[in-house]
C-alpha positions, 0 to 999 in steps of 0.5 A: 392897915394903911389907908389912903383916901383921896378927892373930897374924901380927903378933905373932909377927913383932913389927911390922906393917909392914915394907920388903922387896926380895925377890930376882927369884927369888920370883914368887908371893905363896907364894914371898914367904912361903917367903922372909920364913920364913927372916928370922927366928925370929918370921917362921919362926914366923908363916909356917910354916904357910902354908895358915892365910894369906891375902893381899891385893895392893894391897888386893885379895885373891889366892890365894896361887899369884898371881904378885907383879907390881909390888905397892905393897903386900901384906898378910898375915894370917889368915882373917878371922872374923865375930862 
């Protein structure tokens, strides 16, 4: 699956995008998190507090307890401020 991560989450993992094949075990978007925190130091970094994430499937929004499906796509990022 393709990830795209943006804002902060970008730089402390050092790419904005990457392809990831998860094992079957990660259902969720909240398990995905869990096991992109342990690829690296930078994703540790990134995803150690997962309450400050947000999520998107196929350009969608999703809680972070939804299930993952088939998504083409999932983007990570923080909440979104207006200015």
């Amino acid at each position: 699956m393709d990830l795209l991560y943006f804002a902060w989450v970008r730089e402390r993992i050092g790419t904005g995008h990457e392809q990831v094949d998860p094992p079957a075990e990660v259902a969720s978007v909240g398990e995905l998190i869990a096991w992109l925190a342990q690829r690296s130091p930078g994703h540790a970094e990134a995803f150690a507090e997962p309450s400050r994430l947000r999520a998107a499937i196929d350009q969608r929004f999703v809680p972070l307890e939804t299930p993952l499906g088939n998504p083409r796509e999932i983007a990570i990022f923080p909440p979104v401020t207006g200015g």
